[in-house]
Phi, psi and omega in degrees: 000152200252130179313328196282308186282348156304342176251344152301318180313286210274013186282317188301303207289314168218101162328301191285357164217093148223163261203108163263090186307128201219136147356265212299340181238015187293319199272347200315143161289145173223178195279167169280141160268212195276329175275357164262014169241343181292300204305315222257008196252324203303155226241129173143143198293359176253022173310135191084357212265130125000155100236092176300147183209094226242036176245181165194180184092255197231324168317276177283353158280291174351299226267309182306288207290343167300298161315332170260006125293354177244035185119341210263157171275095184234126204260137198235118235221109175222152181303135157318318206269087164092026175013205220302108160355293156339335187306302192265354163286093193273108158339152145326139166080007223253319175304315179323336183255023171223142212321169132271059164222213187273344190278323202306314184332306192272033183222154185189137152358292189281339189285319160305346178275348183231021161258352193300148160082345202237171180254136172282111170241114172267114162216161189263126196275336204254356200260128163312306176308295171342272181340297189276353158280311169303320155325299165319326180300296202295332174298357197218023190235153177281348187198109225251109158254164176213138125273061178242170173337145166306143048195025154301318181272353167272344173289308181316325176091031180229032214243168187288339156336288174281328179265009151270355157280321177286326170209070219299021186254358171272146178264122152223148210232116170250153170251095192229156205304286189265005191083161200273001193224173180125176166276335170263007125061274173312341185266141184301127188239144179264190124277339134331298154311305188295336182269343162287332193279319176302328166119001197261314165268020120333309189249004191254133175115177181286153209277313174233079195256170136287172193281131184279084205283155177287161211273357186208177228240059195304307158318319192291332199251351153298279172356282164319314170273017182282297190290348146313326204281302185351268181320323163313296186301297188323283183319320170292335172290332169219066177258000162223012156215352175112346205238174148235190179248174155228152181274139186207112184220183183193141171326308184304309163331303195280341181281337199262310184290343150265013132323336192020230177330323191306293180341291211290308176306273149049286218269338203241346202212003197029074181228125169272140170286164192221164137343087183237035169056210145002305190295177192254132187283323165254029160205121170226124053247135163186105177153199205255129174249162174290108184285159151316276200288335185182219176222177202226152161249145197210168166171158192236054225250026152189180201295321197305304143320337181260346171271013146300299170302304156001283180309296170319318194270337152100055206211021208289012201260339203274354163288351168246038196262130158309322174257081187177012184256016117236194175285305170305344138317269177323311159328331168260356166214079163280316179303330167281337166287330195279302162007290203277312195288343201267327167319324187269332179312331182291352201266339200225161157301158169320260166018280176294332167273000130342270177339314190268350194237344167304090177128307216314313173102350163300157158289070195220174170162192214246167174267119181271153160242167184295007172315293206282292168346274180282001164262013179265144211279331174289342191292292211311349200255333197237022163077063197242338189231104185251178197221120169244144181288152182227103109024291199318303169293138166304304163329316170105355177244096180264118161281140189240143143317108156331128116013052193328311193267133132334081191232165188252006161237344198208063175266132206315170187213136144275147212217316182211161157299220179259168150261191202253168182311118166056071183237042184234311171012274193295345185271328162275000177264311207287324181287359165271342169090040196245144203277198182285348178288283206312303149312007133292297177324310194275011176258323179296335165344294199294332189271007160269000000 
C-alpha cells in the first residue's frame, strides 16, 4: 500500500494525531480507528470485548465463536502456510459446493462451523515479526485463548508472564489435551482420547457392545463451553479488581467432570459403571424402543407418569404389577419391561405413537435423521438455521447453526461468515498503527 495512502488513512480517522509511521515507530500504539471502534460498537452483550485468538481444530474455535457471537471482536491468529488445520477437512462430496480457486480451497464445512463472526489474521508465531505483532495484539486484547501444549507459548516468548508484562488487565485462557500441571502434562490431547481416558467411553454404547464415541466431538466442545462461561466470569472479576488472571482448563478435565452421578457412585459407593446404550441406569422406563418403522424415546421418571404411560399403551393393569409398582421395582426387571412395552411399541409406526402421545404431558419423541432436524417447525421457529453470505461457495451462501441462548436485550448476531486465511491480515496491523513495512513483513514470513 502506498505510504501516502495509509497516512491519509489514520489522518481521516484521528484529525488530532497524526503520524507518519516509519520503522522505528511501527510498534509504537496509536489510538483505534474507526473500523476497531465499529467493531467494538456492535450489538451483543459481549460488544467492545477484545478477543486474540492463537487456537485451532475445535475446543478453541468452538470457545471464540461462542464469544463472537455474543459481541466480542475476535482477531483468529493463523499459520500462513495453511492456516487453522479445519480449512481442509472436506466431507465426502464437499468439494462442489465450494469455488476452484485459491479462496475456496482453504474452506471447509467443518471450518465453517466454528468460525464465523471472527477476523483472520496470518502470522508466523516463530518469526520475530510474528512475535512482536502478537505482542502488540495482546496489548489491546481483554483475552488472550490458546490451545497449544503447556509451556509452548512460553518457548514462543508468548507465554502469560509476557503478556502480562504488556498487559497486566489480561486474561489468558489455555486449553490442553490433559492440563497445564501434572504427570500428563505433556501428551497430546483429542477429544477422543480425553473421552476415553476421562471415562466417558466406558460407558457409551450398548451393554453388550463395543465402547461407543458420541456422534460429534463432544469433549472438545464441552470444553469450550466450559471455558467460555470460564471468561466471562474473568472478565467480570476483573471489573472488579483491576487485573487479570490465567486460565487453564483441559479435554480430560471436561470429561471426569461430566461424569456427573456415573461419577458420584464411583466415588462414594466404589460401583463401577456400565454400558446401557439408551437406557438409564436409575430410572425406568427410559429410553428408545423399537417402532415398525424406527424409534421412539419414552420415558417415566416417577410412579404417576409411568401409570400414565400405561394407559397410552393400553396396557393399564401394568401399573399394579408388583414388579413393576415403583421405580425401583422397575429398576430390577427392566428386561422384562423393556420386553413387554416394545412388544406393543412394535404394533404402530413412529408417526403413529406421535399421535397417541400428543397433549399427553409425557416426555417422548422420535429419533430425527437429519432431514427431520432442520425441517422441524421448533429448530425453524426458534432460529436454529441461518444463512451467511461465502465468497467461497459456488453458491455464494453458507447455511450456518443457530444461536442456541436467547437473550432479549443485548442480542447475540452472525453478523458474517468465516473469513478466508489472513484476508484480515492489512486491516488489523493498520489498527495497530503499523507502517507498510510492518505489513509486509509477516507475508515475507510465510516463505519460510
Amino acid at each position: 500500500m502506498n505510504p501516502l495512502i495509509l497516512r491519509t488513512i489514520v489522518r481521516h480517522h484521528h484529525p488530532a494525531r497524526i503520524t507518519t509511521l516509519t520503522p522505528r515507530t511501527r510498534f509504537q500504539s496509536i489510538r483505534r480507528n474507526a473500523t476497531a471502534a465499529s467493531q467494538t460498537a456492535q450489538a451483543g452483550p459481549l460488544a467492545g470485548v477484545k478477543i486474540l485468538d492463537l487456537t485451532r481444530v475445535l475446543a478453541g474455535p468452538f470457545c471464540t465463536q461462542i464469544l463472537a457471537d455474543y459481541g466480542a471482536d475476535v482477531i483468529k491468529v493463523e499459520n500462513p502456510n495453511g492456516g487453522d488445520d479445519t480449512r481442509l477437512w472436506r466431507d465426502s462430496g464437499e468439494d462442489q459446493i465450494w469455488k476452484p480457486n485459491d479462496a475456496g480451497s482453504t474452506t471447509s464445512l467443518y471450518f465453517n462451523t466454528i468460525n464465523r463472526n471472527k477476523r483472520s489474521i496470518a502470522l508466523d508465531l516463530k518469526s520475530e515479526t510474528g512475535k512482536r505483532v502478537a505482542l502488540e495484539l495482546a496489548k489491546r486484547a481483554d483475552v488472550v485463548v490458546e490451545n497449544f501444549i503447556p509451556g509452548k507459548l512460553d518457548k514462543l516468548g508468548l507465554g502469560y508472564d509476557a503478556l502480562k508484562a504488556v498487559n497486566p488487565r489480561v486474561i489468558l485462557a489455555s486449553i490442553s489435551g490433559y492440563g497445564a500441571s501434572g504427570p500428563y502434562a505433556q501428551r497430546a490431547g483429542y477429544d477422543v482420547i480425553g473421552a476415553a481416558e476421562g471415562g466417558l467411553l466406558h460407558i457409551t454404547g450398548e451393554p453388550d457392545g463395543r465402547p461407543t464415541k458420541p456422534g460429534v466431538g463432544l469433549m472438545d466442545m464441552c470444553t469450550g463451553l466450559y471455558l467460555h462461561g470460564a471468561i466471562v466470569s474473568a472478565l467480570l472479576s476483573r471489573e472488579r479488581t483491576g487485573v487479570g488472571q490465567k486460565l487453564d482448563t483441559s479435554l480430560f478435565e471436561t470429561t471426569v467432570s461430566i461424569l456427573a452421578n456415573v461419577g458420584m457412585a464411583w466415588m462414594n459407593l466404589g460401583r463401577e459403571a456400565q454400558r446401557w446404550g439408551t437406557a438409564h441406569p436409575t430410572i425406568v422406563p427410559y429410553e428408545a424402543f423399537k417402532t415398525r418403522d424406527s424409534y421412539f424415546v419414552l420415558g417415566a421418571v416417577n410412579d404417576r407418569q409411568f401409570a400414565k404411560l400405561c394407559a397410552l399403551l393400553g396396557r393399564e393393569g401394568l401399573s399394579g404389577d408388583e414388579r413393576f409398582v415403583s421405580n425401583n421395582a422397575r429398576v430390577r426387571n427392566r428386561g422384562v419391561l423393556k420386553e413387554i412395552i416394545e412388544g406393543v411399541m412394535v404394533g404402530r409406526t413412529t408417526s403413529e405413537w406421535e399421535a397417541v402421545f400428543q397433549g399427553s404431558g409425557m416426555p417422548y419423541g422420535p429419533i430425527n435423521t437429519l432431514e427431520k432436524v432442520f425441517a422441524h417447525p421448533q429448530a425453524l421457529a426458534r432460529g436454529m438455521v441461518e444463512t451467511v453470505e461465502s465468497q467461497a461457495a459456488v453458491s455464494g451462501e453458507v447455511k450456518v447453526l443457530g444461536i442456541p441462548v436467547k437473550f432479549s436485550g443485548t442480542k447475540p448476531s452472525i453478523r458474517e461468515g468465516p473469513p478466508s486465511l489472513g484476508q484480515h491480515t492489512e486491516e488489523v496491523l493498520r489498527e495497530l498503527g503499523l507502517s507498510t513495512e510492518a505489513i509486509s513483513e509477516p507475508r515475507k514470513d510465510q516463505g519460510r
